[in-house]
BALUM-695650 format. One record per residue (C-alpha): residue number from 1; chain; z, y, x. Coordinates in Angstrom, 2 decimals, always signed. Each point is the difference from the previous one (the first is absolute). Layout:
N
- NUM;A;Z;Y;X
...
end
This chain:
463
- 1;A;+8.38;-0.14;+5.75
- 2;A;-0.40;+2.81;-1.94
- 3;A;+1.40;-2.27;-3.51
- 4;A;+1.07;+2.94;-1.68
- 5;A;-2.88;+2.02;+0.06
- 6;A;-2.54;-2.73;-0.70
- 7;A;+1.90;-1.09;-3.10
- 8;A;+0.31;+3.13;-1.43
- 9;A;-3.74;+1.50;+0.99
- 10;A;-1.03;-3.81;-1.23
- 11;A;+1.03;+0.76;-3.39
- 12;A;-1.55;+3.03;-0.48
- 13;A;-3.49;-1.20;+1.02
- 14;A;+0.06;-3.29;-2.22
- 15;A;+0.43;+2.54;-3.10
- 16;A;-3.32;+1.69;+1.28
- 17;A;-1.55;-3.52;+0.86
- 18;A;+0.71;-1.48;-3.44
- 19;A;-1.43;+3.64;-1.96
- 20;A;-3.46;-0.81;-1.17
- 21;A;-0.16;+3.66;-0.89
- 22;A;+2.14;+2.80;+1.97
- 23;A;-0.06;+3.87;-0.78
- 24;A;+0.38;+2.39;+2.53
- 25;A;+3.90;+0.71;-1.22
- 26;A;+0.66;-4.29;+0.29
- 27;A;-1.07;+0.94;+4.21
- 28;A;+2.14;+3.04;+0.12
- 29;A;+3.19;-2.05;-1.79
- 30;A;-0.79;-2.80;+3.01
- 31;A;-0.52;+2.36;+2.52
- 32;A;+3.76;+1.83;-0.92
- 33;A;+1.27;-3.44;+0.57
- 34;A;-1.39;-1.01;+3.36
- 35;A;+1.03;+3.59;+0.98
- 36;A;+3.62;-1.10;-0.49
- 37;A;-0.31;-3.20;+0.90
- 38;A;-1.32;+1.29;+3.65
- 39;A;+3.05;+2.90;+0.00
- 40;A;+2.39;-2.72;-0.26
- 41;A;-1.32;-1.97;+2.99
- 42;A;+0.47;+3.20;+1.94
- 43;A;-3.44;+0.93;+0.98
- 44;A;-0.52;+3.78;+0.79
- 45;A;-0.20;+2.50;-2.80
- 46;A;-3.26;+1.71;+1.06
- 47;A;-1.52;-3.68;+0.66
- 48;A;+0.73;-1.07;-3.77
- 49;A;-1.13;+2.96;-1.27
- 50;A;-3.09;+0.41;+1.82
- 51;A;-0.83;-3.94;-0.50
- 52;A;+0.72;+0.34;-3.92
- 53;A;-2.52;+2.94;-0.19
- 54;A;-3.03;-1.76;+1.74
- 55;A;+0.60;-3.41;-2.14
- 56;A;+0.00;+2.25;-3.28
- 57;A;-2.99;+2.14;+0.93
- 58;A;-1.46;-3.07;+0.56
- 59;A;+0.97;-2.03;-3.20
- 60;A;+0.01;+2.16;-2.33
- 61;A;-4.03;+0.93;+0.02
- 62;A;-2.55;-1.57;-2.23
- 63;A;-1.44;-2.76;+2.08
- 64;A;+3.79;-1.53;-0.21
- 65;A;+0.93;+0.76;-3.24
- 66;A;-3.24;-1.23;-1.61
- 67;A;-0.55;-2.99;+2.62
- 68;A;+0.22;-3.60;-2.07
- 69;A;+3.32;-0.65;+2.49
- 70;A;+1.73;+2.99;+0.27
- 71;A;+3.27;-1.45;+0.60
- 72;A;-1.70;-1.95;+3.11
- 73;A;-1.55;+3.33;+1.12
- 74;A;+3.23;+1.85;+0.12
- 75;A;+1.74;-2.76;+2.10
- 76;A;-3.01;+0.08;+2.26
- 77;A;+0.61;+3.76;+0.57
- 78;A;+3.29;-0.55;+0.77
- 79;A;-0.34;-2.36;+2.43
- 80;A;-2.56;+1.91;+1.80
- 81;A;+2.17;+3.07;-0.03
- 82;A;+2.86;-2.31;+1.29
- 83;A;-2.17;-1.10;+2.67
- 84;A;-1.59;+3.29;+1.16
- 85;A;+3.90;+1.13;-0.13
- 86;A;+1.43;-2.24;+2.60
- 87;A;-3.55;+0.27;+2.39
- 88;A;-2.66;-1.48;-2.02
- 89;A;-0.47;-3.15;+2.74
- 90;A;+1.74;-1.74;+3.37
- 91;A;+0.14;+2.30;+2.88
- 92;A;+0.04;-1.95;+3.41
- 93;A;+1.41;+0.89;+3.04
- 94;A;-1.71;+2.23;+2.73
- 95;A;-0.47;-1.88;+2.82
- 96;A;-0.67;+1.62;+3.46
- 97;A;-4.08;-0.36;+1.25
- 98;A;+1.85;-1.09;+3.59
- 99;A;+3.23;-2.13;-0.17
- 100;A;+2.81;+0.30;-0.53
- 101;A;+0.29;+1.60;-3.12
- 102;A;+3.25;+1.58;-0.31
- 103;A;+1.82;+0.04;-3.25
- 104;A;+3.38;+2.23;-0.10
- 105;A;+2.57;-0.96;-2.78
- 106;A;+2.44;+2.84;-1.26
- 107;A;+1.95;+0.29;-2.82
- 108;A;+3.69;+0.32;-1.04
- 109;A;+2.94;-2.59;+1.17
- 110;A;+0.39;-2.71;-2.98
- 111;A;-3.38;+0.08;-1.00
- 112;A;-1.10;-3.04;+1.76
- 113;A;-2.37;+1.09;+2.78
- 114;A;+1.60;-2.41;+2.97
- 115;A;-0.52;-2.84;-2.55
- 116;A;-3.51;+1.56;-1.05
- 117;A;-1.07;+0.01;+3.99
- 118;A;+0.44;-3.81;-0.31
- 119;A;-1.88;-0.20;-2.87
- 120;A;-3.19;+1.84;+1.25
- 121;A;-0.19;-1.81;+3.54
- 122;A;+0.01;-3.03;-2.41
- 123;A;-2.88;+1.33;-1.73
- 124;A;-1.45;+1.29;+3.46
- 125;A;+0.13;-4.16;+1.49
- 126;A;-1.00;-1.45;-2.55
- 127;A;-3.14;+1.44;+0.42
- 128;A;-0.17;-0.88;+3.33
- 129;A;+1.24;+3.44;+1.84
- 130;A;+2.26;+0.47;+2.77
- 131;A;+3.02;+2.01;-0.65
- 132;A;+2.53;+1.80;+1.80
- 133;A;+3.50;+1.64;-1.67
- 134;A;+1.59;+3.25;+1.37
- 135;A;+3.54;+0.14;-1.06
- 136;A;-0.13;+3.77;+0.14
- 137;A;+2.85;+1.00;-1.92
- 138;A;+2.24;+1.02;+2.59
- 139;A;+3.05;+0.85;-1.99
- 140;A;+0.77;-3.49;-1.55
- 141;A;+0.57;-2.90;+2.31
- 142;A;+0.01;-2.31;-2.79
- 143;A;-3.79;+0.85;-1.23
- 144;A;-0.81;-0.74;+3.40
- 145;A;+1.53;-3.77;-0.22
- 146;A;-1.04;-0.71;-3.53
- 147;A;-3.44;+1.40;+1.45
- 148;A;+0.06;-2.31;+2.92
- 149;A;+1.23;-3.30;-2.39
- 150;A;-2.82;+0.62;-2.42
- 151;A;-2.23;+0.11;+3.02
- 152;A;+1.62;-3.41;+1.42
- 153;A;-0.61;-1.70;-3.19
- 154;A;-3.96;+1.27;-0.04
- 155;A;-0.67;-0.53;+3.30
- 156;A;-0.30;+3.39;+1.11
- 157;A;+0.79;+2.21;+2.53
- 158;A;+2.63;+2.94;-0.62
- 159;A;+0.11;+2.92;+2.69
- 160;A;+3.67;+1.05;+0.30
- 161;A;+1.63;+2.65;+1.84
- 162;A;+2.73;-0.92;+3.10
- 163;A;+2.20;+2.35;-1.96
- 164;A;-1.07;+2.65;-2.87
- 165;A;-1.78;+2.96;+0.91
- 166;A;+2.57;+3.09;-0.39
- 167;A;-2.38;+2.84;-0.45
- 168;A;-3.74;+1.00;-2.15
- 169;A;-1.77;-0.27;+3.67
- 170;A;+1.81;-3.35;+0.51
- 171;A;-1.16;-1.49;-3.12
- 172;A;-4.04;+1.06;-0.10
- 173;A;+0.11;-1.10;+4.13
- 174;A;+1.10;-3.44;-1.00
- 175;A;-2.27;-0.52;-3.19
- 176;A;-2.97;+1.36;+2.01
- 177;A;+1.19;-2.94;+2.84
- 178;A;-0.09;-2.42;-2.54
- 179;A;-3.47;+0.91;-1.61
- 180;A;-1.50;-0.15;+3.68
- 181;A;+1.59;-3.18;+0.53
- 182;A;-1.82;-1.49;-3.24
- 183;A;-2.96;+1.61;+1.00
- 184;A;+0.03;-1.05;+3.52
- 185;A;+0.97;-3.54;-0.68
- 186;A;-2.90;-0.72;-2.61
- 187;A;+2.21;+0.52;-3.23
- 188;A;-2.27;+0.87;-3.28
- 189;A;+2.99;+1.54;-2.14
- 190;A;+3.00;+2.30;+1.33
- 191;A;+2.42;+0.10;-2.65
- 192;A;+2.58;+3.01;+0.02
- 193;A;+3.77;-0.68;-1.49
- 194;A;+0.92;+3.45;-0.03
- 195;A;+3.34;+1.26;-0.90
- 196;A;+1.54;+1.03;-3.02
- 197;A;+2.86;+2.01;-1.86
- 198;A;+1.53;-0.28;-3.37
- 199;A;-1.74;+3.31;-0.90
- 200;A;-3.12;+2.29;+1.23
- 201;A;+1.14;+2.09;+2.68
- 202;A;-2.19;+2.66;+2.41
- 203;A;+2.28;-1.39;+2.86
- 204;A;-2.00;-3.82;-1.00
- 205;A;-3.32;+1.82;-0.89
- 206;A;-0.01;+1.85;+3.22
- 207;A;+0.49;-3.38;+1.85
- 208;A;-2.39;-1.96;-2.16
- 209;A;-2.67;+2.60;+0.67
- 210;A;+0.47;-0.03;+3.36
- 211;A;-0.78;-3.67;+0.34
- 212;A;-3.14;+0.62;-2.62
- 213;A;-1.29;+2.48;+3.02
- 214;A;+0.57;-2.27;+2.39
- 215;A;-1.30;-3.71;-0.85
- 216;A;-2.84;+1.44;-2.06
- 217;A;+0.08;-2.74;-2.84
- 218;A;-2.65;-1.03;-2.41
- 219;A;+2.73;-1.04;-2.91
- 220;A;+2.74;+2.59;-0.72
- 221;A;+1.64;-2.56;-2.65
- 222;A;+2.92;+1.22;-2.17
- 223;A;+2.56;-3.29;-1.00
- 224;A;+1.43;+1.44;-3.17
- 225;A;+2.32;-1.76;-2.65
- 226;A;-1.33;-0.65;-3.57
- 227;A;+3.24;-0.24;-1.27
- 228;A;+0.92;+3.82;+0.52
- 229;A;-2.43;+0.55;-1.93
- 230;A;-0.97;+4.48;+0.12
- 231;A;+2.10;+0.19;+2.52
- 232;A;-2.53;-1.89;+1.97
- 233;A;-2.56;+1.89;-0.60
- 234;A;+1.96;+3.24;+0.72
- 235;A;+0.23;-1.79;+3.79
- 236;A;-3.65;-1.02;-0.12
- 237;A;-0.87;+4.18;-0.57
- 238;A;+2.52;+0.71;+2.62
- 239;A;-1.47;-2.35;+2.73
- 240;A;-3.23;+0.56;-0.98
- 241;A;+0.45;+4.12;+0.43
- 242;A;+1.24;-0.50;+3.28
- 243;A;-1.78;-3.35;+1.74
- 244;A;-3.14;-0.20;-2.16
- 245;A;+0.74;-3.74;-1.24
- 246;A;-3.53;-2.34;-0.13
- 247;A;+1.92;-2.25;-2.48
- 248;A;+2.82;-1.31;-2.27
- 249;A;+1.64;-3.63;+0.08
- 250;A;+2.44;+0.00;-2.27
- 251;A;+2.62;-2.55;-0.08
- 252;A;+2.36;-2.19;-2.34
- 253;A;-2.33;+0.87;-2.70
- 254;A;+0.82;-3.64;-1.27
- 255;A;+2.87;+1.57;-1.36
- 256;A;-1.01;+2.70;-1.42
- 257;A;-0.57;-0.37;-3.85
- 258;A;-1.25;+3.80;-0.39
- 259;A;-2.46;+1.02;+2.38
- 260;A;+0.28;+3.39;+0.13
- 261;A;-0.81;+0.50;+3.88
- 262;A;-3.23;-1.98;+0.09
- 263;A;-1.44;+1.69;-2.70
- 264;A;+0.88;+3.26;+1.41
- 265;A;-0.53;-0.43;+3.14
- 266;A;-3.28;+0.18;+0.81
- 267;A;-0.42;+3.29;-2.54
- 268;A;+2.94;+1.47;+1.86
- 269;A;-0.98;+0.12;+3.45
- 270;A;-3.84;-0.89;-0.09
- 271;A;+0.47;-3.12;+2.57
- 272;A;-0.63;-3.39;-1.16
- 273;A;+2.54;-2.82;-0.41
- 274;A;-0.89;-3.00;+2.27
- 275;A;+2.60;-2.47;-0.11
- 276;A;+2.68;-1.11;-2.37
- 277;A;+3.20;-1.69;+1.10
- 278;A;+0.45;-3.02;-2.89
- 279;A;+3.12;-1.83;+1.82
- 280;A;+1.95;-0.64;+3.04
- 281;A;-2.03;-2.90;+1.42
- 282;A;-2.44;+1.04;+3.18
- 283;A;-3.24;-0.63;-2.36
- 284;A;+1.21;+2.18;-2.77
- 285;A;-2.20;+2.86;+0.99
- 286;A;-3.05;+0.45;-2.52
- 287;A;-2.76;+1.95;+0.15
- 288;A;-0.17;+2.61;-2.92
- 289;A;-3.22;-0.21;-2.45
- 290;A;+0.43;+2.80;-2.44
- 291;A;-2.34;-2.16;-2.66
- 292;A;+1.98;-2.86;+0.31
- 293;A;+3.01;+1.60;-0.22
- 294;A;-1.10;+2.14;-3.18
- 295;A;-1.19;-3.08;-1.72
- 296;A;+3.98;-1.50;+0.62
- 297;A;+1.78;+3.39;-1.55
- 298;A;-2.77;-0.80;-2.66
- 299;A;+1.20;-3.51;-0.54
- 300;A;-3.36;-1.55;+1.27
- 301;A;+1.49;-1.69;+2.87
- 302;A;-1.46;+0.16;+3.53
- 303;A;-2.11;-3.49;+0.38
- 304;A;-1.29;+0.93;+3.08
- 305;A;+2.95;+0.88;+2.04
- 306;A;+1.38;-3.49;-1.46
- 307;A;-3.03;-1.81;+1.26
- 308;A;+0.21;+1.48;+3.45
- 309;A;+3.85;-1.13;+0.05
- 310;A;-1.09;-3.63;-0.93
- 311;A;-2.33;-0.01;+2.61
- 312;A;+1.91;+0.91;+2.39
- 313;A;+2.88;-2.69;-0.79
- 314;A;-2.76;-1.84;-0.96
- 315;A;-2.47;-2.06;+2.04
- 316;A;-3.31;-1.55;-1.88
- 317;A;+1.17;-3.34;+1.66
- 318;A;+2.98;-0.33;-1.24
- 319;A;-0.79;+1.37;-3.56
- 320;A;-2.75;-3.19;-0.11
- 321;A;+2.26;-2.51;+1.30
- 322;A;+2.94;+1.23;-2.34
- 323;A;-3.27;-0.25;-3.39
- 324;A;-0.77;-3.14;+1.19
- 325;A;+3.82;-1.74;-0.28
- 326;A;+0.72;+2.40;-3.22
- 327;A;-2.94;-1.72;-1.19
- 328;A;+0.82;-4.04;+0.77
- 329;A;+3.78;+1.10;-1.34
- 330;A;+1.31;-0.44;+3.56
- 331;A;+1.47;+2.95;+0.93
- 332;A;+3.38;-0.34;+1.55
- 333;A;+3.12;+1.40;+0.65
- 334;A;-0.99;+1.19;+3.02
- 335;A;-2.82;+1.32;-1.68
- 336;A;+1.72;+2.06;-2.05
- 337;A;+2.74;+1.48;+2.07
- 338;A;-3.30;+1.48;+2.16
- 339;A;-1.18;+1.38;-3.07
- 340;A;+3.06;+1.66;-0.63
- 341;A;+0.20;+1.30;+3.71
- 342;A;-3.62;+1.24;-0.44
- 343;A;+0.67;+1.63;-2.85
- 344;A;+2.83;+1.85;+1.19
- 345;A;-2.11;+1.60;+2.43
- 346;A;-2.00;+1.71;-2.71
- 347;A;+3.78;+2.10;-0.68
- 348;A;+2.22;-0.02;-2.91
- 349;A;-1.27;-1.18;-3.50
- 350;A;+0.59;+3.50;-1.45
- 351;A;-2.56;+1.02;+2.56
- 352;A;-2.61;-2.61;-0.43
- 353;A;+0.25;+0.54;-3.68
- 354;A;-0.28;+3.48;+0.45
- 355;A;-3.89;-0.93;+1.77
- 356;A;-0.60;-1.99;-3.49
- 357;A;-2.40;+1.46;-2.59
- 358;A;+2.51;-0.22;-3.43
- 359;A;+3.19;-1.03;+2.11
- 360;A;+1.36;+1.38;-3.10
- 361;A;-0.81;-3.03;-1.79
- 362;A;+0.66;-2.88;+3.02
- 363;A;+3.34;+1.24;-0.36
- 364;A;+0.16;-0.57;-3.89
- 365;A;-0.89;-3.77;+0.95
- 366;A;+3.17;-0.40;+1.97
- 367;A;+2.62;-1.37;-1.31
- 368;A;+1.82;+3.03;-1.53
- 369;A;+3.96;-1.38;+0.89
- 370;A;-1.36;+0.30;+3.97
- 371;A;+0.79;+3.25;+2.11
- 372;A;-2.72;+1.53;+1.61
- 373;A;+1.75;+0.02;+3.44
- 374;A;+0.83;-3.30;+0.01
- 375;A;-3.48;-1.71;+0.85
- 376;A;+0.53;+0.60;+4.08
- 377;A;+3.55;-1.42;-0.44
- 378;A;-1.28;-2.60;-1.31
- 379;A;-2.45;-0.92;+2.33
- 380;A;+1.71;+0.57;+2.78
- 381;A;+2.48;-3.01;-1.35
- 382;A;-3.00;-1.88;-0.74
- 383;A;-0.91;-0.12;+4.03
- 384;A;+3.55;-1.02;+0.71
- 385;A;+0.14;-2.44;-2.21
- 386;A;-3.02;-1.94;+1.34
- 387;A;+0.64;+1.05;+3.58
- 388;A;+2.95;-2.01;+0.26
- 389;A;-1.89;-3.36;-1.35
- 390;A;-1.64;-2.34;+2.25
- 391;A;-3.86;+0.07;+1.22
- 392;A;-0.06;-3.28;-2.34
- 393;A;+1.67;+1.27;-2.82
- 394;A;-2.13;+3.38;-0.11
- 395;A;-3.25;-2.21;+0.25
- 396;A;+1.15;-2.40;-2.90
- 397;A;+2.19;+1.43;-2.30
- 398;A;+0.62;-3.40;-1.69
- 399;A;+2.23;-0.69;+2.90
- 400;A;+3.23;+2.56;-1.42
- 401;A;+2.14;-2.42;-1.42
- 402;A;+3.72;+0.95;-1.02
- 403;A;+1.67;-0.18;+3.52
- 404;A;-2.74;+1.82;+1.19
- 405;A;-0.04;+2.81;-2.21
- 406;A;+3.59;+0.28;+0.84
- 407;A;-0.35;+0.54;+3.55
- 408;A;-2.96;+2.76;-0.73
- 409;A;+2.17;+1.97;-1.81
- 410;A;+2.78;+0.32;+1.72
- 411;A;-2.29;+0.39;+3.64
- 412;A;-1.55;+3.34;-2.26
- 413;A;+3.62;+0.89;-1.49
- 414;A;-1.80;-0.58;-3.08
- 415;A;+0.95;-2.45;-3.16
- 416;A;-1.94;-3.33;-0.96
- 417;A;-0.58;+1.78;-3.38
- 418;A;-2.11;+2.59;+1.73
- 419;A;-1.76;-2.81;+2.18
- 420;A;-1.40;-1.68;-2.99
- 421;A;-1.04;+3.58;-1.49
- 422;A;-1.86;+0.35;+3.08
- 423;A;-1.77;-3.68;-0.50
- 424;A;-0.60;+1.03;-3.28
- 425;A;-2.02;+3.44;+1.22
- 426;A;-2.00;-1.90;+2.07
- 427;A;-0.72;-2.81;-2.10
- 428;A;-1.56;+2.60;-2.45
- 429;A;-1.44;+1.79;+2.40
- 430;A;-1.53;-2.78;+1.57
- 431;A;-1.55;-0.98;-3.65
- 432;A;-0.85;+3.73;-1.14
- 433;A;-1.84;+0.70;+3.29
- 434;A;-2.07;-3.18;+0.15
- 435;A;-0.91;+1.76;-3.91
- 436;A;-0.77;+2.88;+1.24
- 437;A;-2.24;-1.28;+3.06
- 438;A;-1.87;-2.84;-1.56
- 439;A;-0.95;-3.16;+0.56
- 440;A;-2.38;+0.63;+3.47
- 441;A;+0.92;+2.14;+3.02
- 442;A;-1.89;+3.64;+0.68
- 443;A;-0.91;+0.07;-4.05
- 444;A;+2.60;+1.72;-2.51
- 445;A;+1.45;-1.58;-2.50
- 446;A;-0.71;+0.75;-4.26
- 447;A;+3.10;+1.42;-0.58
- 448;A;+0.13;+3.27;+1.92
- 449;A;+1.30;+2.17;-2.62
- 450;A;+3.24;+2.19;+0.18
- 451;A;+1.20;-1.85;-2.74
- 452;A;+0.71;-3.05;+2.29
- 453;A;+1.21;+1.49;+2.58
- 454;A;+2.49;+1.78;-1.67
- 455;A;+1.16;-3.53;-1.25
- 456;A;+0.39;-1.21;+4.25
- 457;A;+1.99;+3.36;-0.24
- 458;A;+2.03;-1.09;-2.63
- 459;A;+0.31;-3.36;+1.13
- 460;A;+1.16;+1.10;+4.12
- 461;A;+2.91;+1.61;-1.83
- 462;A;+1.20;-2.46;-2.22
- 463;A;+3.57;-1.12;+1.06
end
């Protein structure tokens, strides 16, 4: 996520970090770099331009200049500035003061917002809420079913027309049924699926405002695609002119390396992004935290979101249990290939070391002949491998004799070669992490330090 820009922005900064002395020319230079460096990653003209102006006022007086870290003042502005840009903290979702509360979901075909409806009743039941989808996009049959699968597979109920509404009237009469259904039948959330087109029209607006009038929602929320990057926020002004959007969740921003709509966004149209789409899986929807995420263009990593992904794959129990075997060096196959499962649920190792302060240098400890896309691969072949062993053989390891190993391999369409790698990982694994934990459960071990843990990197990888 946003790779490109951090690198470059990255580079700039650590000049001003490392400057025990800077001169008001040395910000200026700096400045003329992130300038291009944002211009590149396609955020709005005005934006950089306006952004540049208000870090340079600001870093260029006295106080900075004659501070004893002036570098570390200038990066400080910066962030700030990056932070105020994209809506200076989290902004929640309105709910209604007397359920439900409705929230209506527009947006463009392709951008994601029948996947993004699945996402956000998620979000909505997790915390305990009762939710209720409208598949109100009339002119697509197949939203409707994708709509009504997603809702299958959370355990929620879709409301579906007998056959799609042909006119305006038709469409507002049935999403006004199926509000009063949620509201009559104790639902907390009404979530709208409304319909879409491959580009603004008045024909869409006209419909889409219609609805608006007649559900009344508390969350107009615009699904938008990162990856178009200005063109997205040319939609956002256009929606917004004509609906008044309450929000911005903007989606497959795990592949965008440039990042040009979220930090223009929120300049652009004045309405705060909420959510950001960071995959295809249902719990890939995460909140937005403008500090957090200016402290990851920064390359400071974002801790906290990490922490609240751990906990949530996480449980206290299991994280005790899993210290106290690391710790007696009796952690098993089984063991690990739950580990690896947990893990996974965190997302992709680019993105997890993207949350890591100086990911920069974790990746310098890997083993520099290893691509950087191949650690899921990898781990994914690590599951199959031990899923087709025994219960026995995953509890004692010393069991995988010759014949054995043979019959693993070929039930994973794997080789005994990379069965023996894979005993090999875990073996030094097994030996690094009782290390790293120490010798009594709940306590953590001596040897903390990145330096060690850059060595279990090295050592996962080793063929």
């Amino acid at each position: 996520m946003f790779s490109s820009l951090t690198e470059k922005i990255d580079g700039v900064l650590k000049k001003l970090r490392g400057a025990g002395v800077l001169k008001e020319q040395d910000v200026i230079q700096a400045l003329k770099e992130v300038r291009l460096a944002l211009l590149e990653a396609d955020v709005n003209f005005r934006v950089v331009k306006d952004f540049i102006g208000r870090v340079q006022e600001k870093a260029t007086g006295s106080t900075v200049l004659e501070s004893l870290t002036p570098g570390q003042q200038v990066v400080k502005i910066v962030w700030e500035e990056l932070r105020d840009l994209m809506g200076r903290e989290h902004a929640g979702l309105s709910l209604a003061s007397q359920p439900p509360t409705v929230v209506m979901m527009v947006g463009l075909q392709g951008a994601g917002k029948t996947t993004t409806c699945g996402k956000l009743t998620r979000v909505f039941t997790q915390q305990g809420k009762r939710v209720l989808l409208i598949a109100a996009d009339p002119r697509r049959p197949a939203a409707a079913e994708q709509l009504a699968a997603l809702g299958a597979g959370l355990d929620v109920p879709v409301h579906r027309a007998d056959r799609s509404p042909a006119t305006r009237e038709e469409v507002v009469r049935f999403c006004s049924e199926g509000v009063r259904r949620g509201r009559d039948h104790g639902y907390d959330v009404v979530i709208l699926d409304t319909g879409g087109r491959l580009h603004v029209d008045d024909e869409l607006m006209g419909e889409l405002e219609s609805v608006k009038a007649g559900v009344t929602p508390q969350e107009v929320l615009l699904v938008a695609d990162a990856m178009t990057g200005q063109e997205a926020v040319n939609v956002a002004e256009q929606f917004d002119r004509r609906l008044g959007v309450t929000g911005v969740i903007l989606t497959k921003i795990e592949g965008d390396a440039r990042g040009g709509a979220l930090l223009s966004m929120r300049a652009a149209i004045g309405k705060p992004v909420k959510y950001l789409g960071v995959g295809e899986k249902s719990d890939a929807l995460e909140p937005f935290h403008p500090d957090r995420m200016a402290s990851r263009i920064l390359g400071m990593g974002d801790v906290l979101s990490l922490i609240e992904k751990a906990q949530e794959s996480f449980s206290q129990e299991q994280a005790l249990a899993l210290q106290k075997r690391a710790s007696s060096n009796t952690l098993t196959l089984e063991d690990f290939r739950d580990q690896i499962k947990q893990v996974n649920k965190l997302g992709s190792m680019e993105q997890i070391l993207g949350m890591l302060p100086g990911a920069g240098k974790l990746k310098t400890m890997m083993n520099p002949g290893v691509s950087r896309e191949l650690p899921e691969k990898e781990m994914k072949r690590v599951v199959a491998i031990i899923d087709s062993m025994t219960p026995a053989e995953r509890s004692d390891h010393g069991l995988l004799n010759g014949s054995r190993k043979k019959r693993i391999a070929k039930g994973s369409g794997t080789s005994v070669q990379e069965v023996n790698r894979l005993l090999k990982q875990f073996l030094t694994a097994r030996n690094m992490l009782k290390s790293l934990v120490g010798g009594k459960p709940g306590k953590p071990g001596k040897s903390g330090k990145l330096k060690k843990r850059g060595k279990l990197i090295r050592a996962l990888q080793s063929p």
